[in-house]
C-alpha positions in Angstrom: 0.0 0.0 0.0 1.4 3.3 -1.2 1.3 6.4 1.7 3.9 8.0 1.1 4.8 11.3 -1.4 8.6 10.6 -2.4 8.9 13.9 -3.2 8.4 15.1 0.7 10.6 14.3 3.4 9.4 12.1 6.0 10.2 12.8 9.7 9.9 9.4 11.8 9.6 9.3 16.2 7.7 11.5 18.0 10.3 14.1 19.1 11.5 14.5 15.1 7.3 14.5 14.4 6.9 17.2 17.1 10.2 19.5 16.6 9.1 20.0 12.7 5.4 20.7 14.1 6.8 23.4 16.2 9.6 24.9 13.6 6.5 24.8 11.1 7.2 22.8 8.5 4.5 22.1 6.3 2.4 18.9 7.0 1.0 17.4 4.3 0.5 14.0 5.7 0.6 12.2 9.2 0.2 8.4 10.1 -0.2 7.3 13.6 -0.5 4.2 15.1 -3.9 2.8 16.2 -3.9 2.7 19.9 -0.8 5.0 20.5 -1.2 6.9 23.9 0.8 10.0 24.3 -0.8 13.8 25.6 1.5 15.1 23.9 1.0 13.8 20.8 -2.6 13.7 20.9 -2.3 17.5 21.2 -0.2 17.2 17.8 -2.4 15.1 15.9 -5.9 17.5 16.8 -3.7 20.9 16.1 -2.7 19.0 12.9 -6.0 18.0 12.3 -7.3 21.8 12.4 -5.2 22.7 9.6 -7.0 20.2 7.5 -3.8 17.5 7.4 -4.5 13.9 6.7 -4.3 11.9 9.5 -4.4 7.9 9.1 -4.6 5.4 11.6 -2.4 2.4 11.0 -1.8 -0.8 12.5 1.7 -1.4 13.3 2.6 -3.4 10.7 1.2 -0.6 7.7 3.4 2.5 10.1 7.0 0.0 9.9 6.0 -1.2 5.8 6.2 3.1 5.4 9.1 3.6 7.6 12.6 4.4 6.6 14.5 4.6 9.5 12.6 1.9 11.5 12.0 3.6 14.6 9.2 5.4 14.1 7.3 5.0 17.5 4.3 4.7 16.0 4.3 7.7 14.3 5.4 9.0 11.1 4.9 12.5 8.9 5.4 13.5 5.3 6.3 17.6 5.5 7.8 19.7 3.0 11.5 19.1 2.2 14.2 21.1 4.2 15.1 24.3 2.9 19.2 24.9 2.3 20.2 28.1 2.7 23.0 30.1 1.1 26.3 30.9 3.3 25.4 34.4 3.2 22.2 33.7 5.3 24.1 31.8 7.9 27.1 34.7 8.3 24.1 37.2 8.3 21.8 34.8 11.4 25.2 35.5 13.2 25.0 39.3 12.4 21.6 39.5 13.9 22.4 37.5 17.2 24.8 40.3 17.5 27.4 37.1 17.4 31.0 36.4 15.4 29.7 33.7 13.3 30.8 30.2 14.1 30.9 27.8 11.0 30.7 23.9 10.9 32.7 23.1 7.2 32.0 19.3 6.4 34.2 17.6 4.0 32.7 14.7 2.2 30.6 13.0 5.7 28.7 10.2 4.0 27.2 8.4 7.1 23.3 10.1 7.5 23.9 8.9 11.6 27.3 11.0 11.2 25.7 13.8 9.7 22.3 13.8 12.1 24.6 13.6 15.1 26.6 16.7 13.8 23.8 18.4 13.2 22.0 17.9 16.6 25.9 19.1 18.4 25.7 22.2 15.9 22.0 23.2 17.4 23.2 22.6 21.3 26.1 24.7 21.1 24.5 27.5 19.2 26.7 27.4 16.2 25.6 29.4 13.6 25.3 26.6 10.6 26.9 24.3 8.0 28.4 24.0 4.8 28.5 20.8 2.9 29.4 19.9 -0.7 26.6 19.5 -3.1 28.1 15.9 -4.1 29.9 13.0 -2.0 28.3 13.9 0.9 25.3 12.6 2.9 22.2 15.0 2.4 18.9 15.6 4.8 17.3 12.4 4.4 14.4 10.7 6.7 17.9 9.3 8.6 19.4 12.3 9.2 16.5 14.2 10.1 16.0 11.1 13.3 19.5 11.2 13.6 19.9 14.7 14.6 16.4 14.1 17.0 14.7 17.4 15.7 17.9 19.4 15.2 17.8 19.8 12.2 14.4 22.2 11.9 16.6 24.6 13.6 20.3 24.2 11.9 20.7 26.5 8.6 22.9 24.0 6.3 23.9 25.4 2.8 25.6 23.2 -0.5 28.6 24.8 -2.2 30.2 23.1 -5.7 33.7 24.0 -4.2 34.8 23.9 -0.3 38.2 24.7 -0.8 36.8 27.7 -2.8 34.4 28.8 -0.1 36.9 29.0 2.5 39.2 31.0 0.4 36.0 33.8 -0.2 36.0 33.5 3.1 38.9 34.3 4.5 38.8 37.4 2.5 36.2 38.1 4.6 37.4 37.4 7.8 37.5 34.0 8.8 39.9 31.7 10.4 39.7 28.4 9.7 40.8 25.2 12.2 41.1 21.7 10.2 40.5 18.9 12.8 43.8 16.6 12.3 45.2 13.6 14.7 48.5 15.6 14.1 47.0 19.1 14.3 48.1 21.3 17.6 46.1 20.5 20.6 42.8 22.8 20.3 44.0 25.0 24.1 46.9 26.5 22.1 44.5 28.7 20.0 42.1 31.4 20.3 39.1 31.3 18.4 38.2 35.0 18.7 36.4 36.6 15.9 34.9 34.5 12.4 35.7 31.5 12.6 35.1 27.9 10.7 36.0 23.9 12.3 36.3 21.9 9.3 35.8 18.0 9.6 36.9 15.4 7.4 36.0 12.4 5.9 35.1 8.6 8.3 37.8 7.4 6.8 40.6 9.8 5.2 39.4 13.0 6.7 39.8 16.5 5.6 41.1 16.1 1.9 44.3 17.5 1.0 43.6 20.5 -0.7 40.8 21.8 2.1 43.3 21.4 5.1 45.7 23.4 3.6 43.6 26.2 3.1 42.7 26.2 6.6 44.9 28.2 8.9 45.9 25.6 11.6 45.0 22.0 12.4 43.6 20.9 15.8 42.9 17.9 17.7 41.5 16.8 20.7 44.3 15.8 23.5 44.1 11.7 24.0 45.1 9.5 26.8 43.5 6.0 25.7 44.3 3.0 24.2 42.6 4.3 21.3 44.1 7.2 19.2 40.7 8.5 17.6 36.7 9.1 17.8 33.9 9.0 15.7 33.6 12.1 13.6 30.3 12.8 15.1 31.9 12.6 18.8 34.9 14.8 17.9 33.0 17.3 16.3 30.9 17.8 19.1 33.9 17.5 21.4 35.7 20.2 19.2 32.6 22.4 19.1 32.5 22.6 23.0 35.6 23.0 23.5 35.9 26.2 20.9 32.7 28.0 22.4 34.2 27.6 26.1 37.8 29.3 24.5 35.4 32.0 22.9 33.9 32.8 25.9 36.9 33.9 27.7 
Protein backbone atom coordinates (compact mmCIF):
# COMPACT_ATOMS: atom_id res chain seq x y z
CA UNK A 1 0.00 0.00 0.00
CA UNK A 2 1.42 3.28 -1.20
CA UNK A 3 1.29 6.38 1.69
CA UNK A 4 3.88 8.00 1.14
CA UNK A 5 4.83 11.29 -1.41
CA UNK A 6 8.57 10.59 -2.36
CA UNK A 7 8.91 13.94 -3.21
CA UNK A 8 8.42 15.14 0.65
CA UNK A 9 10.58 14.30 3.38
CA UNK A 10 9.44 12.14 6.01
CA UNK A 11 10.22 12.80 9.66
CA UNK A 12 9.86 9.43 11.78
CA UNK A 13 9.61 9.28 16.25
CA UNK A 14 7.72 11.51 17.97
CA UNK A 15 10.33 14.05 19.13
CA UNK A 16 11.54 14.49 15.12
CA UNK A 17 7.35 14.48 14.44
CA UNK A 18 6.86 17.15 17.09
CA UNK A 19 10.24 19.55 16.57
CA UNK A 20 9.06 19.98 12.70
CA UNK A 21 5.43 20.65 14.15
CA UNK A 22 6.84 23.35 16.25
CA UNK A 23 9.59 24.89 13.55
CA UNK A 24 6.47 24.85 11.10
CA UNK A 25 7.17 22.79 8.47
CA UNK A 26 4.50 22.11 6.32
CA UNK A 27 2.40 18.89 6.95
CA UNK A 28 1.01 17.42 4.30
CA UNK A 29 0.46 13.99 5.70
CA UNK A 30 0.60 12.15 9.24
CA UNK A 31 0.21 8.37 10.10
CA UNK A 32 -0.21 7.34 13.55
CA UNK A 33 -0.50 4.17 15.06
CA UNK A 34 -3.91 2.80 16.25
CA UNK A 35 -3.93 2.74 19.92
CA UNK A 36 -0.78 5.02 20.52
CA UNK A 37 -1.24 6.90 23.95
CA UNK A 38 0.79 9.99 24.26
CA UNK A 39 -0.78 13.77 25.58
CA UNK A 40 1.46 15.11 23.90
CA UNK A 41 1.01 13.77 20.77
CA UNK A 42 -2.59 13.72 20.86
CA UNK A 43 -2.26 17.52 21.19
CA UNK A 44 -0.23 17.20 17.84
CA UNK A 45 -2.44 15.09 15.86
CA UNK A 46 -5.95 17.52 16.76
CA UNK A 47 -3.73 20.89 16.06
CA UNK A 48 -2.71 19.02 12.85
CA UNK A 49 -6.04 18.05 12.26
CA UNK A 50 -7.34 21.78 12.35
CA UNK A 51 -5.18 22.67 9.57
CA UNK A 52 -7.04 20.20 7.53
CA UNK A 53 -3.81 17.48 7.37
CA UNK A 54 -4.54 13.90 6.66
CA UNK A 55 -4.33 11.88 9.47
CA UNK A 56 -4.41 7.93 9.06
CA UNK A 57 -4.56 5.35 11.57
CA UNK A 58 -2.36 2.42 11.00
CA UNK A 59 -1.84 -0.83 12.47
CA UNK A 60 1.69 -1.44 13.27
CA UNK A 61 2.57 -3.37 10.67
CA UNK A 62 1.18 -0.60 7.68
CA UNK A 63 3.42 2.46 10.10
CA UNK A 64 7.02 0.05 9.90
CA UNK A 65 6.01 -1.17 5.84
CA UNK A 66 6.21 3.13 5.45
CA UNK A 67 9.09 3.56 7.59
CA UNK A 68 12.58 4.43 6.63
CA UNK A 69 14.47 4.56 9.47
CA UNK A 70 12.64 1.94 11.46
CA UNK A 71 12.04 3.56 14.56
CA UNK A 72 9.25 5.41 14.10
CA UNK A 73 7.34 5.03 17.49
CA UNK A 74 4.34 4.72 15.98
CA UNK A 75 4.31 7.72 14.28
CA UNK A 76 5.37 9.00 11.09
CA UNK A 77 4.89 12.53 8.91
CA UNK A 78 5.40 13.54 5.33
CA UNK A 79 6.30 17.61 5.48
CA UNK A 80 7.81 19.72 2.96
CA UNK A 81 11.52 19.13 2.25
CA UNK A 82 14.18 21.10 4.16
CA UNK A 83 15.14 24.27 2.89
CA UNK A 84 19.17 24.85 2.29
CA UNK A 85 20.23 28.14 2.69
CA UNK A 86 23.02 30.13 1.14
CA UNK A 87 26.33 30.92 3.27
CA UNK A 88 25.43 34.39 3.21
CA UNK A 89 22.19 33.75 5.34
CA UNK A 90 24.06 31.80 7.93
CA UNK A 91 27.06 34.69 8.26
CA UNK A 92 24.12 37.16 8.30
CA UNK A 93 21.78 34.81 11.42
CA UNK A 94 25.21 35.55 13.20
CA UNK A 95 25.03 39.26 12.40
CA UNK A 96 21.62 39.46 13.87
CA UNK A 97 22.41 37.46 17.23
CA UNK A 98 24.84 40.27 17.55
CA UNK A 99 27.42 37.09 17.42
CA UNK A 100 31.03 36.35 15.41
CA UNK A 101 29.67 33.72 13.26
CA UNK A 102 30.77 30.19 14.15
CA UNK A 103 30.92 27.83 11.02
CA UNK A 104 30.68 23.91 10.88
CA UNK A 105 32.70 23.09 7.18
CA UNK A 106 32.02 19.26 6.43
CA UNK A 107 34.23 17.64 4.03
CA UNK A 108 32.66 14.68 2.18
CA UNK A 109 30.56 12.96 5.71
CA UNK A 110 28.70 10.23 4.01
CA UNK A 111 27.19 8.40 7.15
CA UNK A 112 23.34 10.15 7.49
CA UNK A 113 23.94 8.94 11.61
CA UNK A 114 27.34 10.98 11.23
CA UNK A 115 25.73 13.76 9.69
CA UNK A 116 22.26 13.82 12.09
CA UNK A 117 24.55 13.59 15.05
CA UNK A 118 26.55 16.70 13.76
CA UNK A 119 23.84 18.42 13.17
CA UNK A 120 21.99 17.86 16.57
CA UNK A 121 25.88 19.14 18.44
CA UNK A 122 25.73 22.18 15.94
CA UNK A 123 21.95 23.18 17.42
CA UNK A 124 23.19 22.61 21.35
CA UNK A 125 26.12 24.67 21.06
CA UNK A 126 24.52 27.51 19.20
CA UNK A 127 26.72 27.35 16.17
CA UNK A 128 25.60 29.39 13.62
CA UNK A 129 25.28 26.65 10.64
CA UNK A 130 26.93 24.27 7.96
CA UNK A 131 28.40 23.99 4.83
CA UNK A 132 28.49 20.75 2.91
CA UNK A 133 29.39 19.93 -0.66
CA UNK A 134 26.61 19.45 -3.10
CA UNK A 135 28.13 15.87 -4.05
CA UNK A 136 29.92 13.05 -1.96
CA UNK A 137 28.25 13.89 0.94
CA UNK A 138 25.34 12.58 2.89
CA UNK A 139 22.22 15.04 2.35
CA UNK A 140 18.91 15.63 4.80
CA UNK A 141 17.34 12.36 4.36
CA UNK A 142 14.39 10.68 6.74
CA UNK A 143 17.88 9.30 8.59
CA UNK A 144 19.44 12.30 9.18
CA UNK A 145 16.51 14.19 10.12
CA UNK A 146 16.03 11.12 13.26
CA UNK A 147 19.45 11.17 13.60
CA UNK A 148 19.95 14.69 14.58
CA UNK A 149 16.37 14.10 16.98
CA UNK A 150 14.69 17.43 15.65
CA UNK A 151 17.93 19.43 15.24
CA UNK A 152 17.75 19.76 12.21
CA UNK A 153 14.41 22.20 11.85
CA UNK A 154 16.65 24.59 13.61
CA UNK A 155 20.33 24.25 11.88
CA UNK A 156 20.73 26.46 8.63
CA UNK A 157 22.93 23.99 6.28
CA UNK A 158 23.90 25.40 2.82
CA UNK A 159 25.62 23.20 -0.55
CA UNK A 160 28.64 24.79 -2.24
CA UNK A 161 30.18 23.12 -5.74
CA UNK A 162 33.75 23.95 -4.22
CA UNK A 163 34.79 23.94 -0.25
CA UNK A 164 38.24 24.71 -0.80
CA UNK A 165 36.75 27.74 -2.79
CA UNK A 166 34.36 28.81 -0.14
CA UNK A 167 36.89 29.04 2.55
CA UNK A 168 39.22 30.98 0.39
CA UNK A 169 36.00 33.84 -0.15
CA UNK A 170 35.97 33.51 3.11
CA UNK A 171 38.94 34.33 4.53
CA UNK A 172 38.79 37.43 2.54
CA UNK A 173 36.16 38.07 4.58
CA UNK A 174 37.44 37.38 7.77
CA UNK A 175 37.45 33.99 8.77
CA UNK A 176 39.91 31.74 10.41
CA UNK A 177 39.71 28.38 9.73
CA UNK A 178 40.77 25.19 12.17
CA UNK A 179 41.10 21.70 10.25
CA UNK A 180 40.49 18.95 12.78
CA UNK A 181 43.80 16.62 12.33
CA UNK A 182 45.17 13.65 14.68
CA UNK A 183 48.47 15.62 14.10
CA UNK A 184 46.98 19.14 14.34
CA UNK A 185 48.10 21.33 17.56
CA UNK A 186 46.11 20.48 20.64
CA UNK A 187 42.78 22.75 20.35
CA UNK A 188 43.99 24.99 24.12
CA UNK A 189 46.86 26.51 22.13
CA UNK A 190 44.54 28.68 19.96
CA UNK A 191 42.06 31.44 20.34
CA UNK A 192 39.05 31.26 18.44
CA UNK A 193 38.24 35.02 18.73
CA UNK A 194 36.41 36.62 15.85
CA UNK A 195 34.90 34.48 12.40
CA UNK A 196 35.72 31.55 12.65
CA UNK A 197 35.06 27.89 10.71
CA UNK A 198 35.99 23.93 12.27
CA UNK A 199 36.33 21.87 9.31
CA UNK A 200 35.77 18.02 9.59
CA UNK A 201 36.94 15.39 7.44
CA UNK A 202 36.01 12.39 5.85
CA UNK A 203 35.07 8.59 8.27
CA UNK A 204 37.85 7.40 6.77
CA UNK A 205 40.58 9.84 5.23
CA UNK A 206 39.38 13.04 6.68
CA UNK A 207 39.75 16.50 5.60
CA UNK A 208 41.07 16.09 1.86
CA UNK A 209 44.33 17.51 1.01
CA UNK A 210 43.56 20.46 -0.70
CA UNK A 211 40.83 21.82 2.13
CA UNK A 212 43.27 21.39 5.10
CA UNK A 213 45.73 23.44 3.64
CA UNK A 214 43.62 26.15 3.07
CA UNK A 215 42.66 26.20 6.62
CA UNK A 216 44.88 28.24 8.92
CA UNK A 217 45.85 25.64 11.57
CA UNK A 218 45.02 22.04 12.41
CA UNK A 219 43.59 20.86 15.78
CA UNK A 220 42.91 17.89 17.71
CA UNK A 221 41.47 16.76 20.66
CA UNK A 222 44.29 15.79 23.49
CA UNK A 223 44.06 11.66 24.03
CA UNK A 224 45.12 9.55 26.79
CA UNK A 225 43.51 6.00 25.74
CA UNK A 226 44.32 2.98 24.25
CA UNK A 227 42.58 4.31 21.28
CA UNK A 228 44.06 7.25 19.24
CA UNK A 229 40.67 8.47 17.61
CA UNK A 230 36.72 9.07 17.79
CA UNK A 231 33.85 8.97 15.70
CA UNK A 232 33.64 12.11 13.61
CA UNK A 233 30.26 12.84 15.15
CA UNK A 234 31.94 12.64 18.77
CA UNK A 235 34.90 14.79 17.89
CA UNK A 236 33.01 17.26 16.31
CA UNK A 237 30.90 17.78 19.07
CA UNK A 238 33.92 17.45 21.38
CA UNK A 239 35.66 20.22 19.18
CA UNK A 240 32.59 22.43 19.12
CA UNK A 241 32.47 22.63 23.03
CA UNK A 242 35.57 22.97 23.48
CA UNK A 243 35.92 26.16 20.91
CA UNK A 244 32.70 27.98 22.41
CA UNK A 245 34.24 27.58 26.13
CA UNK A 246 37.84 29.25 24.47
CA UNK A 247 35.36 31.97 22.92
CA UNK A 248 33.86 32.79 25.94
CA UNK A 249 36.94 33.88 27.66
Amino acid sequence: MEYINKKDSIVEGKNSVLEAYNAKRGFRKLFVQKGMKDEKLNKLIEDVKKTGTVVKYLEKSEIDSISITKANQGIVAEVEEYKYVEVEDIINYAKEKGEDPFIVILDEIVDPHNFGAIIRSVDAIGAHGIIVKNRNQSMVTSVVESASAGAINYVKIARVQNLTKKIEELKKEGFWFACASMDGDEIDKHNFDGPIGLVMGNEGDGVSRLVKETCDFTISIPMKGHIDSLNVSVATGILLYEIMRIRKH
